[in-house]
N, C-alpha and C positions, 0 to 999 in steps of 0.2 A: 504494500500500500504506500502512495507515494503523499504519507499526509503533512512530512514536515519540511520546510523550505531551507530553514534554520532550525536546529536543536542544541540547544545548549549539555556542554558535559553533564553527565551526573554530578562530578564534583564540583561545578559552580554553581551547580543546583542546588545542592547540598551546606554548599558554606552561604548560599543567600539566605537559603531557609532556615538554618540554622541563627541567624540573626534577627531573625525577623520576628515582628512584634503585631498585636493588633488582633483582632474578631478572627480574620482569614487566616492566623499562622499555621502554615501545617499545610496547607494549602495549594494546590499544583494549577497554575494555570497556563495554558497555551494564548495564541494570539494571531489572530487573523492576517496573513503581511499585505493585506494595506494599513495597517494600523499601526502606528510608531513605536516600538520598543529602542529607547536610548541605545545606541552604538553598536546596533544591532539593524542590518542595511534591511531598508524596505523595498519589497519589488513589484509587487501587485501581479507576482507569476509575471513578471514580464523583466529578465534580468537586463535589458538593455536600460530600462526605465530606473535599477536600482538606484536608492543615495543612502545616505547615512544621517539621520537624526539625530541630533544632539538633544534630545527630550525624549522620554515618555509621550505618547498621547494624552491628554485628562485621564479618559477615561483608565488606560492602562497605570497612571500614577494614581487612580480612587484606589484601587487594586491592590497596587504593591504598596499603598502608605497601610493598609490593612492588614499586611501581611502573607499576600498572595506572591508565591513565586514563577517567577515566565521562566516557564519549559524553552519555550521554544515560537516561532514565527512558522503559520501552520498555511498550506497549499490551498488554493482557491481557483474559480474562473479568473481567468485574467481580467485583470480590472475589475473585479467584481462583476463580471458581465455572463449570466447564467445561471442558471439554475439545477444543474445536471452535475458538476463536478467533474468534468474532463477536459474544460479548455485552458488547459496549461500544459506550457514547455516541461513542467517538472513532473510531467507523467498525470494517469487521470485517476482519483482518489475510490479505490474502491469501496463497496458498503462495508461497515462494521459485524453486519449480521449475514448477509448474504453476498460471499465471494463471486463478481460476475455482472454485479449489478451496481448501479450510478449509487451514490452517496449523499448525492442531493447537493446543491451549489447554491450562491457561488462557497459559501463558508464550508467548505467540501469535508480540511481538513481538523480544524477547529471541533465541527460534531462529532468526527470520527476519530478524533483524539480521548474528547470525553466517553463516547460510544465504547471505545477498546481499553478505557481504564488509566488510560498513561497518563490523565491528568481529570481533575476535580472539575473543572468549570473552565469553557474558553468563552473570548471575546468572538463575535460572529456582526457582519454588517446584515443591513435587510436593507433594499429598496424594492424589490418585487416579492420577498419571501424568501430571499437566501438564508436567514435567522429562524425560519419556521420547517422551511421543504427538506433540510440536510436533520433538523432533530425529529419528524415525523420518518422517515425512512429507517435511522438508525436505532429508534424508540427510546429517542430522549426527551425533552422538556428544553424549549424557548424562549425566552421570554423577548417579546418586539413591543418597546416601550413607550406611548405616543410621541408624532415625531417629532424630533428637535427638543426634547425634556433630558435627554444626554447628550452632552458637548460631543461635536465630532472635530474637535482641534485637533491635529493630527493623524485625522483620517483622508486617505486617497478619496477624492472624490467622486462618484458614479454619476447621481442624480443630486446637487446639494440639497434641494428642495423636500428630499424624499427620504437620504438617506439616515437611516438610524444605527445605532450601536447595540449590539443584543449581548446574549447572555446565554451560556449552553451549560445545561447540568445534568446528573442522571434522574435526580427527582427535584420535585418542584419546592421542599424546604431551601435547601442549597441556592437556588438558581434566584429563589427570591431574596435571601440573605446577600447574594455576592449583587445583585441588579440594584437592591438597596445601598450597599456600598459604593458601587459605582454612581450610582446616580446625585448620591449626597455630595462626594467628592468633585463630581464634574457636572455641575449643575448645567442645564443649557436655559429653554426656554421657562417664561415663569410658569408656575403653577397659578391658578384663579381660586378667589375665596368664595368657591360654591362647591366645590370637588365633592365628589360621593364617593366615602372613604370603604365602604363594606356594599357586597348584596344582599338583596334583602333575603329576608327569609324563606318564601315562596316565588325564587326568582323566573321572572319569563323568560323565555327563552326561543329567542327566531331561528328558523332553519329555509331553506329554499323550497320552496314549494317544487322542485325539479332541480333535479343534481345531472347536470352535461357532464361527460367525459368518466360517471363511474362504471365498469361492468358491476355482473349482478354481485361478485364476492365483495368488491367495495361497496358494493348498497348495501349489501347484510349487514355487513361491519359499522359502516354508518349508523344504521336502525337499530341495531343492537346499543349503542353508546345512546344513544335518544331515547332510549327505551327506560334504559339505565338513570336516566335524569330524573325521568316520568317518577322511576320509580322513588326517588331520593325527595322530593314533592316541587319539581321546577314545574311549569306550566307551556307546552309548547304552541309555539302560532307559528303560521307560517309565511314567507315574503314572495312575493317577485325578483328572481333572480338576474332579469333585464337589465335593470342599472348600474347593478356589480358589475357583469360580467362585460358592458357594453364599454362600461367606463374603464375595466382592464384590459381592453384592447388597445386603448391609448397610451397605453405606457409603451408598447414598441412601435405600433401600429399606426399613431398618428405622432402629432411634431412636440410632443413631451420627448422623445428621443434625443431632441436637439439638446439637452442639459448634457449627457452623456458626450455630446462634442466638443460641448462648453469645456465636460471637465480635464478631458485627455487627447481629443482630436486632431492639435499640432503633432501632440507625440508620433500617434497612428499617420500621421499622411507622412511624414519623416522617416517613420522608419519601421516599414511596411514588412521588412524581411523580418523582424522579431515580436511581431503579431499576431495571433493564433486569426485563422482565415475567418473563420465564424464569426471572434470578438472586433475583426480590424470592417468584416463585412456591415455589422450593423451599428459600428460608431461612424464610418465612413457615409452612411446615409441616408444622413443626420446633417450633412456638411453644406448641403446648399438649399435645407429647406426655408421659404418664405415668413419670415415672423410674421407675416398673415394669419398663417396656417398656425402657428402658435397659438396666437390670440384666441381665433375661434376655437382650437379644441382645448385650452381655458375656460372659458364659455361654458362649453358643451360639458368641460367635468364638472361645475360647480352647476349645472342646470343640472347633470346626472344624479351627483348627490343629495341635492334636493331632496328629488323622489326618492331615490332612496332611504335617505335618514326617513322622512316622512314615512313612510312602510313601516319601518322599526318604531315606530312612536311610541308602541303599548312595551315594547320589548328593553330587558336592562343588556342582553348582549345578544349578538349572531353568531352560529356555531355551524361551522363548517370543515368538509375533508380538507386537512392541509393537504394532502399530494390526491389527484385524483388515479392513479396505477403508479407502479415501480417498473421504471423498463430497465434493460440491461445496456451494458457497454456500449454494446455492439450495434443496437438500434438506437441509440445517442448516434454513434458513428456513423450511420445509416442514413438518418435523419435530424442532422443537428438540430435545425431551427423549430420543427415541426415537434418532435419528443418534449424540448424545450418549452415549445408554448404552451403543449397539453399542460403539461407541469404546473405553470402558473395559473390554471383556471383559476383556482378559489385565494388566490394569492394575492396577484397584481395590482386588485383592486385596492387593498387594506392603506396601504402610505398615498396614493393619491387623496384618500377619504379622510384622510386625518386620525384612522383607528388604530388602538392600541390592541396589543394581541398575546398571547399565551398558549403556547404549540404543547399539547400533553402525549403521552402515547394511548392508547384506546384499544388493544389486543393485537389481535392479526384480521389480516385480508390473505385468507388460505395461508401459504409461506412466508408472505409479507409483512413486517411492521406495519400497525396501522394507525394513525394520528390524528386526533382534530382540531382544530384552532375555535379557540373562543374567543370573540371579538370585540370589542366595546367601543364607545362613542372616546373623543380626544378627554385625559386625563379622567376616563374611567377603569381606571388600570387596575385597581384596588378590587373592584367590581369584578372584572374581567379574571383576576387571579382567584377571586373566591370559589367562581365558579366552574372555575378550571382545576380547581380543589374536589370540588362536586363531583366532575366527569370522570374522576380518578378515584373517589371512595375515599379522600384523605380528607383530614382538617384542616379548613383552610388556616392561615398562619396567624398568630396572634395578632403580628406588630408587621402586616404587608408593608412592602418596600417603599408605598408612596405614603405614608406617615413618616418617612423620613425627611423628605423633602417638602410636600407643600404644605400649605399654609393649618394648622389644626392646633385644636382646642380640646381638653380634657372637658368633662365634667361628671361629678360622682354622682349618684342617684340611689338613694335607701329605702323605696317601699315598693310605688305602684309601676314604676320604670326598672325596676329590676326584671332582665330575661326570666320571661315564662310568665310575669305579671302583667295584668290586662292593660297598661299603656305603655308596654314595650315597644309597640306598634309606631308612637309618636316619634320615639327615636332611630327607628328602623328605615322607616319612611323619608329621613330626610337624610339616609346614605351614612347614619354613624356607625362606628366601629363598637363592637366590647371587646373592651380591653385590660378583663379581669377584675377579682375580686381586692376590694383593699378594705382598711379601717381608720376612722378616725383616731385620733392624741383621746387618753383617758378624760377630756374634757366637755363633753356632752349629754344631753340630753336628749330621749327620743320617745316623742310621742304620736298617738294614732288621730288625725283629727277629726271633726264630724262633718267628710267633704263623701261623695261618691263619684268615682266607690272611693273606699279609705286610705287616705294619702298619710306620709310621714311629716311627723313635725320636729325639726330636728335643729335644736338651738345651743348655742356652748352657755356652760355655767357661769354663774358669776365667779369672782374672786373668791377662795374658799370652800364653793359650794363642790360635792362629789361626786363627780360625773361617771360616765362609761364609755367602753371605745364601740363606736356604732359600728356594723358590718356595710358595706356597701361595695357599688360597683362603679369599675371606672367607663365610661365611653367616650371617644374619639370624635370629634364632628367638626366642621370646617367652620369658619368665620360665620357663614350668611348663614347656615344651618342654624349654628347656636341661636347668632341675632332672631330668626324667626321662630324656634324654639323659645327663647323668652319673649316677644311678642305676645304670644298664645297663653305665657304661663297664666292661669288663673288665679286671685286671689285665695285663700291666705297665703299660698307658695309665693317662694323667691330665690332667686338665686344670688347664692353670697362667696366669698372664701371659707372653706373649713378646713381645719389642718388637720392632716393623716399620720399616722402614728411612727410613721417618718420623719417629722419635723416638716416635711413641704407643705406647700396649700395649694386650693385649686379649686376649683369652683365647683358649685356643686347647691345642694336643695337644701333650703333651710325657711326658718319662719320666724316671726318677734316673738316677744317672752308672752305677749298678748294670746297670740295663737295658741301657743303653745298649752298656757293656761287652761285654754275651753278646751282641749281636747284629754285623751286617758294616756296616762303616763305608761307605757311599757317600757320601762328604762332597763329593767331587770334582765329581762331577754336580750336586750343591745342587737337585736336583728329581728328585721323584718318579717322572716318567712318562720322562725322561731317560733313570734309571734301570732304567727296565723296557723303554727300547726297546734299550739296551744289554744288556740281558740279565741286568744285575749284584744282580737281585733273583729271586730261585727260589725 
């Protein structure tokens, strides 16, 4: 397998890691070569184009300040241009799982680094699916984060507009731990204070009302994972698949291509002899199309999305086959561009749209890996990994990776807001996280008051007076969340600082000494559900 372009010794490996500090120590990463590893030459599979970076990328310095070690500079399509993993001088990257067949592109060798074990987590680009199509073949996990929310400083450029920085691991703990790393590290575009930090609990879920390009053992496969949701309690509707698909013919088909000349096209018309035919064929043109033709199929994707988002309106994500078949080498070679595009059906469209995505593996298609990507609206990432948690039978993560970065707010909740309690729903609804149980400082009071149904009242003592540590819980919710969450709260509630038995504080439910007053003191139980298996709340 020709998966590494650069690999460093074992023993520089060993004395880096051996130094290294931070969450990721221990840690083995590879690295895409378009992507900059410090003094370590980048070539995008194309050694005529090599140079030598005096930096890390962001992304790859979020990594290694954590404590991740670079294996190594891993084989790809050249230039990032593919999806099959054989357009490179350095040989074509076979699969992990099945010798004989494509590996998925362009991040060919990166998934197939982590696929065969040699390393924990690689860096992988996406603009058409190269971050999803290489970890659905090899049966790993993806993460494609919405675009521009990770710096691409550093990174060779395919499509600017499109391209993202992803994350390849063999289960979905890992990959969201190291995507959170990176992404806190190399911050790109801002996060907005409305973001929906969790799915809900009974999440919708769209699917295409007609799946182009699967035979019947990928439709089983398919069905079988939708089935599997049904059963978990998602709700499925189903969309018109027209303006996906219509709008991902534009990414080679119409004059969006032209970015791809933007980014390397001097290179290719210079120096023609050290460019794979396939890759020099469809940046070459690209070269004299009409920024007319631009404009209008601009136009036409932001009319396409439209309709589409519009479709998804009742829906929190769209789930789709990341690969629609696995072909072999040989009909790559057969049919470069034709294998290729089948490839991208359920792909292409995602970075035009502005979606963020989460590649899981989902069994077999007969012999094949088989994968689906859960999709979500821009900076519903949080969303999109919870329930790509779903589709896998795991727990989604406590602290998902975009609580690291944008904008969020704590707030603790002690009675009718606590999960599994009848206004859990308030919190749910408007995209918060739980984020575990905590308890107040020995200094409170908690009482039931006479609201319906029966909320807590929960006030700290005076000086002197003996209080107790209340049980509560913490939830996670975004700026405008909160704000419209206290909007709604109704009298006697309020929201105040109370400080947890940690010494911090944080906002959270409380009431005057007034309220408190007229209601029944259950101080004794110091927890809410306590008190209602006692009885001591009616």
């Amino acid at each position: 397998m020709s998966v590494w372009i650069h690999r460093r010794s074992e023993a520089d490996i060993a004395a880096e890691a051996g130094q290294a500090r931070g969450e990721l120590a221990g840690i083995r990463l590879a690295v895409k070569d378009n992507v900059d590893v410090a003094a370590v030459p980048t070539t995008a599979a194309c050694p005529a184009f090599a140079y030598v970076p005096e930096r890390d990328a962001a992304a790859v310095a979020a990594l290694r300040a954590a404590g991740a070690t670079v294996v190594g500079k891993t084989n790809l399509d050249q230039f990032a241009t593919g999806l099959v993993g054989t357009r490179s001088p350095c040989g074509a990257v076979a699969n992990a799982l099945r010798p004989g067949f494509v590996s998925g592109g362009s991040s060919s060798g990166s998934a197939v680094a982590v696929a065969a074990g040699e390393v924990d987590i690689a860096i992988g680009t996406d603009t058409a699916g190269s971050g999803r199509i290489p970890a659905a073949l090899n049966g790993i996990v993806g993460i494609k984060p919405t675009v521009g929310v990770v710096s691409t400083a550093g990174v060779v450029p395919a499509c600017r507009s499109y391209d993202c920085v992803t994350i390849f691991a063999r289960d979905l703990a890992l990959a969201d731990q190291a995507m959170g790393v990176m992404a806190a590290g190399a911050p790109g575009r801002a996060w907005p204070a409305d973001v929906r930090l969790a799915a809900p609990p009974r999440p919708v879920v769209a699917i295409f009302a007609e799946l182009p390009e699967l035979d019947t053992v990928w439709r089983s496969a398919f069905d079988r994972t939708v089935a599997g949701l049904r059963e978990r309690g998602a709700r499925i509707v189903e969309v018109d698949p027209a303006p996906f698909l219509d709008a991902a013919r534009l990414l080679y088909n119409g004059a969006l291509v032209a970015e791809r000349y933007s980014a390397v096209g001097e290179f290719v018309d210079t120096h023609q002899h050290a460019v794979d035919p396939t890759v020099g064929s469809i940046i070459r043109a690209a070269r004299d199309l009409p920024a007319h033709r631009l404009v209008s199929d601009l136009a036409e994707l932001e009319r396409l999305r439209a309709i589409a988002m519009a479709s998804m309106a009742e829906a929190d994500v769209l789930l789709v086959p990341t690969a629609p078949f696995h072909p072999t080498i040989a009909e790559v070679a057969a049919d470069p561009i034709g294998v290729n595009s089948r490839l991208g059906t359920y792909t292409n469209f995602c970075n035009l749209f502005d979606l963020c995505a989460v590649a899981v593996p989902a069994g077999m298609a007969g012999p094949a890996s088989f994968g689906v990507t859960v999709l979500g609206r821009p900076f519903d990432d949080a969303v999109a990994l919870d329930i790509a948690a779903l589709v896998t039978g795991s727990e989604p993560p406590e602290a998902a990776w975009p609580l690291r970065i944008a904008p969020v707010h704590d707030l603790v909740v002690f009675g009718a807001h606590l999960r599994g309690q009848p206004l859990e729903y308030q919190l749910t609804e408007l995209g918060a996280r739980w984020s575990g149980p905590v308890r107040t400082a020995p200094r409170y009071r908690l009482a039931a008051l006479d609201t319906t149904p029966p909320k807590p009242g929960v006030a700290r003592c005076a000086e002197g007076e003996r209080g107790v540590s209340v049980a509560g819980e913490r939830w996670s919710l975004s700026p405008a969340a909160l704000g419209r969450f206290l909007a709604a709260l109704p009298a006697p509630m309020q929201l105040g600082l109370v400080e947890l038995d940690d010494g911090t504080w944080v906002t959270a439910f409380g009431c005057d000494a007034g309220a408190l007053a007229t209601g029944k003191d259950i101080s004794e139980y110091a927890d809410w559900r306590k008190a209602l298996r006692a009885g001591a709340i009616g």
